[in-house]
Phi, psi and omega in degrees: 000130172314145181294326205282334165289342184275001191283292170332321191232053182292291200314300194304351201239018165099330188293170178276136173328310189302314188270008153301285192310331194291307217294296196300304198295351188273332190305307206283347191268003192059056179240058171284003162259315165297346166266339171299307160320309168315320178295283173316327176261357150291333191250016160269348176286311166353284189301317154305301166261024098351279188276006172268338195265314188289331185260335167311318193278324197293347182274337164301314155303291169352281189276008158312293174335313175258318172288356147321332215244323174287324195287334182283306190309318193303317200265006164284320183290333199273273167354271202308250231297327148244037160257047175225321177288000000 
């Protein structure tokens, strides 16, 4: 794939449009370092809501965890009252 179509299919890859659209002018103007920059600052955002996305699932794991943990003490108490009645 041409550099100049994977620019074109920034937006499918999650970047904001504006920095699509920043990115081809820059592509077309011959500013490869300022578009390398451009770059870099789309897939830092990325990477940023990544890892935000990645700390959401760990909270989730988190209270899976304990309701795991509540449901075995329940049915352990549930086990102990009746084999003592």
């Amino acid at each position: 794939m041409l550099l100049k179509e994977m620019i074109e299919d920034l937006s499918t890859l999650g970047c904001e449009c504006k920095d699509e659209d920043k990115a081809k002018k820059l592509y077309e103007s011959g500013q490869m370092e300022d578009l390398i920059k451009c770059l870099k600052k789309c897939r830092c955002t990325l990477m940023d809501e990544m890892h935000e996305s990645q700390r959401k699932v760990d909270k989730i794991d988190l209270i899976i965890r304990s309701a795991e943990k509540e449901a075995v003490k329940n049915r352990e108490e549930v086990v102990i009252r009746n084999t003592y009645h």
